[in-house]
Every structure is written in C-alpha cells, then in structure tokens.
C-alpha positions as a Markdown table, in Angstrom:
| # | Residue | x | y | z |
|---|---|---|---|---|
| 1 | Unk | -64.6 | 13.9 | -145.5 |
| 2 | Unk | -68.3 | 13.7 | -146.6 |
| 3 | Unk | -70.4 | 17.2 | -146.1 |
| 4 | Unk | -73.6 | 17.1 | -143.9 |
| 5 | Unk | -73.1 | 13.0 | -144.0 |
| 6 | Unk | -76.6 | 12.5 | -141.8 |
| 7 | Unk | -78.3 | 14.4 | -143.9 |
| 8 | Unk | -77.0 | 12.7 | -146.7 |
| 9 | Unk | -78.3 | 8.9 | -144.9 |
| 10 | Unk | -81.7 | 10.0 | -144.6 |
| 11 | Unk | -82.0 | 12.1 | -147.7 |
| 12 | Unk | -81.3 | 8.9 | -149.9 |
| 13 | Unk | -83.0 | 6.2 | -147.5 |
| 14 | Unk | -86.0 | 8.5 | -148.2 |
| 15 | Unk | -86.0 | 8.5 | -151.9 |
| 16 | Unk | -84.9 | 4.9 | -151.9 |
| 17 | Unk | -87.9 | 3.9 | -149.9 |
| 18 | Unk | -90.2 | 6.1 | -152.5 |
| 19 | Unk | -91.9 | 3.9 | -154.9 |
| 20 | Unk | -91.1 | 3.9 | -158.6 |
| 21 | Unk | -89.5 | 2.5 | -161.3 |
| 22 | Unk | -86.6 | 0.8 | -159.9 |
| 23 | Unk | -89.6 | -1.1 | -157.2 |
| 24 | Unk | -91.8 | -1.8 | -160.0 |
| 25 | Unk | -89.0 | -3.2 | -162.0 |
| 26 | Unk | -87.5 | -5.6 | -159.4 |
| 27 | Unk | -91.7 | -6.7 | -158.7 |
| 28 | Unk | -92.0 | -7.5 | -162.0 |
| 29 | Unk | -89.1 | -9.8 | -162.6 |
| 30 | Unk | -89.7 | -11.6 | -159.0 |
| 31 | Unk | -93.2 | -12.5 | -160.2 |
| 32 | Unk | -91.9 | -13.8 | -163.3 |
| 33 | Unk | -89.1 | -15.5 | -162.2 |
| 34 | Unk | -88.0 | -16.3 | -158.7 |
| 35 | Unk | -86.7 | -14.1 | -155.8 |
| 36 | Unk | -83.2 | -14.8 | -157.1 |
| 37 | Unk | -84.2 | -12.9 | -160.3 |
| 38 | Unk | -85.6 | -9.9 | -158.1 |
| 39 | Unk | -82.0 | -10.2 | -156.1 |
| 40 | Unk | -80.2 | -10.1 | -159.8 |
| 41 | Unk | -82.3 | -7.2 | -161.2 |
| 42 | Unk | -81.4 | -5.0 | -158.3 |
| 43 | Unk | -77.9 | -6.0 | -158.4 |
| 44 | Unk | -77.9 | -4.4 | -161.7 |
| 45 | Unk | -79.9 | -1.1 | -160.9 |
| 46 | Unk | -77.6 | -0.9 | -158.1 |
| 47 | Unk | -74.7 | -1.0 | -160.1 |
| 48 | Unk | -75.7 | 1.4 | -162.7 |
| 49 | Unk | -75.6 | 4.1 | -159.9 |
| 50 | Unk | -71.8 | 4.2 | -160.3 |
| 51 | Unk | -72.1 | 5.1 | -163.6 |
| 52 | Unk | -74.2 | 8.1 | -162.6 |
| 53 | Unk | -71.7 | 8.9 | -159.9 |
| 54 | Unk | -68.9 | 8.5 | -162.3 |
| 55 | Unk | -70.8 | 10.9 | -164.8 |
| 56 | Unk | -72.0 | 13.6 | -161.9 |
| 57 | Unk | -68.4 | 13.7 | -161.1 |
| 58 | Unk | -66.6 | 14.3 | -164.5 |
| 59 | Unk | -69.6 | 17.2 | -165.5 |
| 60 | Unk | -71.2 | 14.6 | -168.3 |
| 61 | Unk | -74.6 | 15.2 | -166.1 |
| 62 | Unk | -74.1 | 18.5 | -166.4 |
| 63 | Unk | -74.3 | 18.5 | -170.0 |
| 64 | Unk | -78.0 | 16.7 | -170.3 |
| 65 | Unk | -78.8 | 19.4 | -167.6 |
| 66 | Unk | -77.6 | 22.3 | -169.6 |
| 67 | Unk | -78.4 | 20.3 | -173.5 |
| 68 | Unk | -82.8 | 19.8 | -174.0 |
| 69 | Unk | -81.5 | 17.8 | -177.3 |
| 70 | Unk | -79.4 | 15.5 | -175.3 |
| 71 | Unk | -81.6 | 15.2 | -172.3 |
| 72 | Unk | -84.3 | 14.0 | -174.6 |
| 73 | Unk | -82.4 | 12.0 | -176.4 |
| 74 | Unk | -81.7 | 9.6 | -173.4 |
| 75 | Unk | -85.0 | 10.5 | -171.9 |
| 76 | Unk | -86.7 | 8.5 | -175.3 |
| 77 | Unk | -84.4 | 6.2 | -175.1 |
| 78 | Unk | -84.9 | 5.2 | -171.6 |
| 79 | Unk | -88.8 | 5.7 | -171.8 |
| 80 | Unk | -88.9 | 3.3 | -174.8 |
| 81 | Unk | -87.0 | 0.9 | -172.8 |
| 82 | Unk | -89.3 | 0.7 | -170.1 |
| 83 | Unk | -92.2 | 0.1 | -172.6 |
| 84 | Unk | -90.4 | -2.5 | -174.1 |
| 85 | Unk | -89.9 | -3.9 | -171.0 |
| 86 | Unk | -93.5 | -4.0 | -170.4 |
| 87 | Unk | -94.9 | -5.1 | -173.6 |
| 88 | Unk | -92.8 | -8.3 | -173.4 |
| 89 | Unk | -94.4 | -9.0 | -169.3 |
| 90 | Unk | -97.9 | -8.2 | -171.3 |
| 91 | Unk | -96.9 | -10.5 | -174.5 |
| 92 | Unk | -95.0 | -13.2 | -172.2 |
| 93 | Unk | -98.5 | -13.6 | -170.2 |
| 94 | Unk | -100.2 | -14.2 | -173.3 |
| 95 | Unk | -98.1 | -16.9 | -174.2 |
| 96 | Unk | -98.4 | -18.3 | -171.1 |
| 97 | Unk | -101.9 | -18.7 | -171.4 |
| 98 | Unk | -101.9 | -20.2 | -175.0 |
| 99 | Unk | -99.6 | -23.0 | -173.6 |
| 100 | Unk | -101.6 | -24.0 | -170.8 |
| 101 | Unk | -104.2 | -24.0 | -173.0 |
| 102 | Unk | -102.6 | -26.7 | -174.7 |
| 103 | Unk | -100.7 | -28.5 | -172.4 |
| 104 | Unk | -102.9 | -29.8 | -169.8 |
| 105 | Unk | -100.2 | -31.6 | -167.0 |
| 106 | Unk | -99.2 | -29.5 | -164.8 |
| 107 | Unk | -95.9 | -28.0 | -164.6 |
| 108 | Unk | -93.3 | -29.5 | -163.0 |
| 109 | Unk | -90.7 | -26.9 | -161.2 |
| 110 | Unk | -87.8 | -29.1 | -162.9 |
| 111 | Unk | -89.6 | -28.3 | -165.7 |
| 112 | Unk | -88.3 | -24.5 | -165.4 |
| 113 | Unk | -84.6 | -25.4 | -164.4 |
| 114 | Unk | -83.5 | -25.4 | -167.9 |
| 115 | Unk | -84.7 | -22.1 | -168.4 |
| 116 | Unk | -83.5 | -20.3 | -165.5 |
| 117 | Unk | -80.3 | -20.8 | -166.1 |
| 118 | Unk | -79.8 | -17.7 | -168.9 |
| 119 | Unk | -82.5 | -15.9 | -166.6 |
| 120 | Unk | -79.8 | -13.9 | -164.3 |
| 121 | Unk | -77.7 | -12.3 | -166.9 |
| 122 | Unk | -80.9 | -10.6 | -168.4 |
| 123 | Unk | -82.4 | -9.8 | -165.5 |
| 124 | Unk | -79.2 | -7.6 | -164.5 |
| 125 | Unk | -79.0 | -6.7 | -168.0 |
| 126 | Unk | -82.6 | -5.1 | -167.5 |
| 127 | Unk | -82.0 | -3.3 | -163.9 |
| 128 | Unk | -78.5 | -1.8 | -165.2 |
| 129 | Unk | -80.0 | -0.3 | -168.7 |
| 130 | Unk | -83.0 | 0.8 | -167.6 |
| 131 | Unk | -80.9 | 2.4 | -164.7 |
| 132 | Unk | -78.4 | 4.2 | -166.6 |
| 133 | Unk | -80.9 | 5.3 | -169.3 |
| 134 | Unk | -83.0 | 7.3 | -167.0 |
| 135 | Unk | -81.7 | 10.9 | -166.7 |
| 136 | Unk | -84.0 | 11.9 | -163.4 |
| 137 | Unk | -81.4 | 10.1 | -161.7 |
| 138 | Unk | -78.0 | 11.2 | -163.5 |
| 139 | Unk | -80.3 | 15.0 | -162.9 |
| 140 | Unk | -81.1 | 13.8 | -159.3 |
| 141 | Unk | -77.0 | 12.7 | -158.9 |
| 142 | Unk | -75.9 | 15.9 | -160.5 |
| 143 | Unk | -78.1 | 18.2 | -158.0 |
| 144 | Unk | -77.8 | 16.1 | -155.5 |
| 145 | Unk | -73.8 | 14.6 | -154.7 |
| 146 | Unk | -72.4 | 17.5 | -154.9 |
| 147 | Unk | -73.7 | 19.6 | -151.9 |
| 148 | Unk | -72.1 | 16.9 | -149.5 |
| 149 | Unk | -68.9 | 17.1 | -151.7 |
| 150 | Unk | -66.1 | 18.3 | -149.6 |
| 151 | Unk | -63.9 | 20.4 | -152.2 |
| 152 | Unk | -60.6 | 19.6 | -150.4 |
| 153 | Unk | -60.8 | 15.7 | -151.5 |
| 154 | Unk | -61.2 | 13.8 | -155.0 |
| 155 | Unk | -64.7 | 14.9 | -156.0 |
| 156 | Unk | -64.6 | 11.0 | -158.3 |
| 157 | Unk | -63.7 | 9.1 | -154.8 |
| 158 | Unk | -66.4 | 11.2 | -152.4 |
| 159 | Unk | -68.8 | 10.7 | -155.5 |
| 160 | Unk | -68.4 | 6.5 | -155.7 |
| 161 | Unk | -68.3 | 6.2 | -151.7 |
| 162 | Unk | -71.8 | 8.2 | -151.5 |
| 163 | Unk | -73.3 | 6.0 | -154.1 |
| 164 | Unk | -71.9 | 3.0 | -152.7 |
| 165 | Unk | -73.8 | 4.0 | -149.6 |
| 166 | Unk | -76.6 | 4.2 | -152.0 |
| 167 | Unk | -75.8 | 0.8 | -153.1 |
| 168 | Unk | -76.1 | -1.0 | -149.9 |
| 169 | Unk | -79.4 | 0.9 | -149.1 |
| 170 | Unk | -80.8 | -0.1 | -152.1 |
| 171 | Unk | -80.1 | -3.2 | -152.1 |
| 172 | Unk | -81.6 | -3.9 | -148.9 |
| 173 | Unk | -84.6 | -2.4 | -149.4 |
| 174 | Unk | -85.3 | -4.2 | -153.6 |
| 175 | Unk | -84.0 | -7.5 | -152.3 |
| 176 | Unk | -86.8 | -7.4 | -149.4 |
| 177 | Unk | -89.5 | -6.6 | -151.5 |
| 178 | Unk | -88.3 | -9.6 | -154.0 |
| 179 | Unk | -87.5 | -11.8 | -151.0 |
| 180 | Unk | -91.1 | -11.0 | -149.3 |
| 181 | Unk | -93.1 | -11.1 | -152.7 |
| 182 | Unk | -91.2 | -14.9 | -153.6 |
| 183 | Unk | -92.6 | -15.6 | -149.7 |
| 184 | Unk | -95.8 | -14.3 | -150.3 |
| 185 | Unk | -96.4 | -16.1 | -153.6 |
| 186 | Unk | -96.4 | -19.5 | -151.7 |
| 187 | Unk | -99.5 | -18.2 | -150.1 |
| 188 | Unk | -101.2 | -18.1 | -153.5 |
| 189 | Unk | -102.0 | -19.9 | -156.4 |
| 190 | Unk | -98.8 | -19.4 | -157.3 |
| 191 | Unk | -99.6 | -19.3 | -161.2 |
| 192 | Unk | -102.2 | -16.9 | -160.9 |
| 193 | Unk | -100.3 | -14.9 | -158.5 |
| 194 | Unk | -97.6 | -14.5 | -160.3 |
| 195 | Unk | -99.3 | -13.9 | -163.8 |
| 196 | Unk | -101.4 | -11.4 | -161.9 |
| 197 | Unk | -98.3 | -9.3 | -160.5 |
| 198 | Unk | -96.5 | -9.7 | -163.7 |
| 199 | Unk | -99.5 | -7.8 | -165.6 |
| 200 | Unk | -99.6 | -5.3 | -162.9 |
| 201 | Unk | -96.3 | -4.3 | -162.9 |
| 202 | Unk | -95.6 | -4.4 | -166.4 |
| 203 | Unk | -98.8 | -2.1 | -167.4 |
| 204 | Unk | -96.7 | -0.1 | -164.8 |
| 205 | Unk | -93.6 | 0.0 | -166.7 |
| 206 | Unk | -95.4 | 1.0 | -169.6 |
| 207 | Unk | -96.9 | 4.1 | -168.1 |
| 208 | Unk | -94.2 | 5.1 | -166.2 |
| 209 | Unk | -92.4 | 4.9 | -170.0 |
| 210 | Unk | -95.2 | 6.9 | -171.5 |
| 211 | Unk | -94.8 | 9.2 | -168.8 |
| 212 | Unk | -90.9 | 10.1 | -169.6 |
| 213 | Unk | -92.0 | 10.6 | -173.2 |
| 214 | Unk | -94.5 | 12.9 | -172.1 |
| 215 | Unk | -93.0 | 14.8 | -169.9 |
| 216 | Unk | -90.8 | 17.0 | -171.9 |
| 217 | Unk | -89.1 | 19.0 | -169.2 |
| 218 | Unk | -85.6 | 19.3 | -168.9 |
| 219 | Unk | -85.5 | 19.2 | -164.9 |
C-alpha cells in the first residue's frame, strides 16, 4: 500500500547514512561509556521517530511549518539541549582529569560497574529528547511521508510502518558506528581515546546547537 516504496528505501538509507547529529550523538555516548550505551542512545533516537510519524500524520507538523513562533520555540529548545549536552561531555572531561590527578592507581573496569548501571536509562533518555526536540526532522517527516502515502489506507498506519522502516535502518547503521568505535578503542589508549572522542564530539554537539539557534528559518 506504500507509494513509490523504492524510492522511499533509498531516499531514507541516504539521509540515514548522512552525518549529523543523531551520528555525533551516539559517538559521543560510546566514547564515554561503552558500545552498549551507543546501542541504548540509538534505541532512543530511533524511537522518537514514531513520535514524528505520529505528529506528521495528525497535521501537528504542519503547524510548526505554518507557525515561526512555534517552530522556534522547539527549535531553542532543542538547540539548547544539544549544548547542554555538550557542555556536560566538555565539564565531564574536566572532572576526569582532576581525578586522575589525584588518584594515582589505575582504574579497575569493576571499578565502573557500579556506575553503569543507571547509565542506559539516560542514555536513551538523551537520543529520544534530543530526537523529538529537533523540528528539521518533524519538517523533514512532514514534507517527506506523505508523498509515498497512499490516500486509500490509514494515513497513521502507512505513517508508523515507513518510520519503522526507518527504525531498522537506523539502527543498523548507529549501532555499527558504536559497535566499531567500542572495537576500535581497544586499539588505543583507551583513556585517551575515549577522552579525546568525547571532546570531539561534544564541541560538535555544541555547534550543531549554536547552529539551530542561529539559523532562524522556518524550513
């Protein structure tokens, strides 16, 4: 029942295989956690697509399209998210350093345990809100969806099956990049590795925030 359904496959393999902030995102948490938290952040990214499908489908999308006030609304709210999100990478490498500073054994992996285990709750936390808060995608789902949207079935259930299409790309893709940077980190100092890709990505994050707050238009 899905319009132009090829088109549709490499369409959003495309723009899934683009780089941005959703890549940067799941980076950043792999180098600061493990691959499972890569695995986790995606999972949560991947799930806030529904709730752009759910919103392209009902006409909310339409709204921000149609409203600047709105649109920038969740635009500022997103883009201070992602700075946010950065800041703490930037603050938590700091910290780091002030503690091996003053602890001088090394650090045991059991050490970590402990404090992995409230890790994967706000790791999807972080891919699902910094998903559903950024309106190029709800725009992107809006323009997009509907010109494979057959009109003689539900517009809701064509709307969830093309972004659980978009799910299972997706979550290809992110999990290989978290499950090949945890792999590659093994080759490295792992430390300095890790603190090294945390700092990239979340400098990243913050420009890719400052960038939404810049940017003020409505498309």
């Amino acid at each position: 029942m899905i319009v132009n359904f090829e088109a549709f496959i490499i369409a959003i393999t495309l723009l899934t295989l683009t780089p941005g902030l959703d890549t940067a995102l799941v980076i950043r948490n792999t180098s600061k956690g493990t691959g499972l938290s890569g695995y986790v952040t995606s999972l949560g990214i991947c799930c806030g697509l529904f709730v752009h499908a759910l919103c392209s489908a009902i006409g909310i999308s339409a709204i921000l399209a149609q409203s600047a006030y709105w649109f920038n609304v969740i635009k500022w709210a997103g883009a201070l998210y992602l700075i946010w999100l950065g800041l703490s990478s930037l603050v938590s490498i700091l910290k780091n350093r002030g503690r091996r500073a003053a602890i001088t054994p090394p650090i045991d992996s059991a050490s970590s345990l402990p404090k992995l285990t409230h890790q994967p709750r706000q790791y999807f936390q972080q891919g699902f809100i910094s998903n559903v808060l950024n309106p190029k995608t709800a725009i992107f789902y809006l323009a997009f969806l509907p010109q494979f949207i057959n009109p003689d079935y539900s517009p809701l259930w064509q709307s969830f099956i093309l972004a659980g299409i978009h799910f299972v790309i997706a979550m290809v893709w992110q999990c290989a990049i978290a499950a090949s940077l945890e792999t590659s980190k093994k080759w490295f100092n792992q430390g300095g590795f890790s603190t090294w890709m945390e700092g990239v990505t979340g400098t990243i994050l913050i420009a890719l925030g400052t960038m939404l707050l810049v940017d003020n238009s409505p498309t």
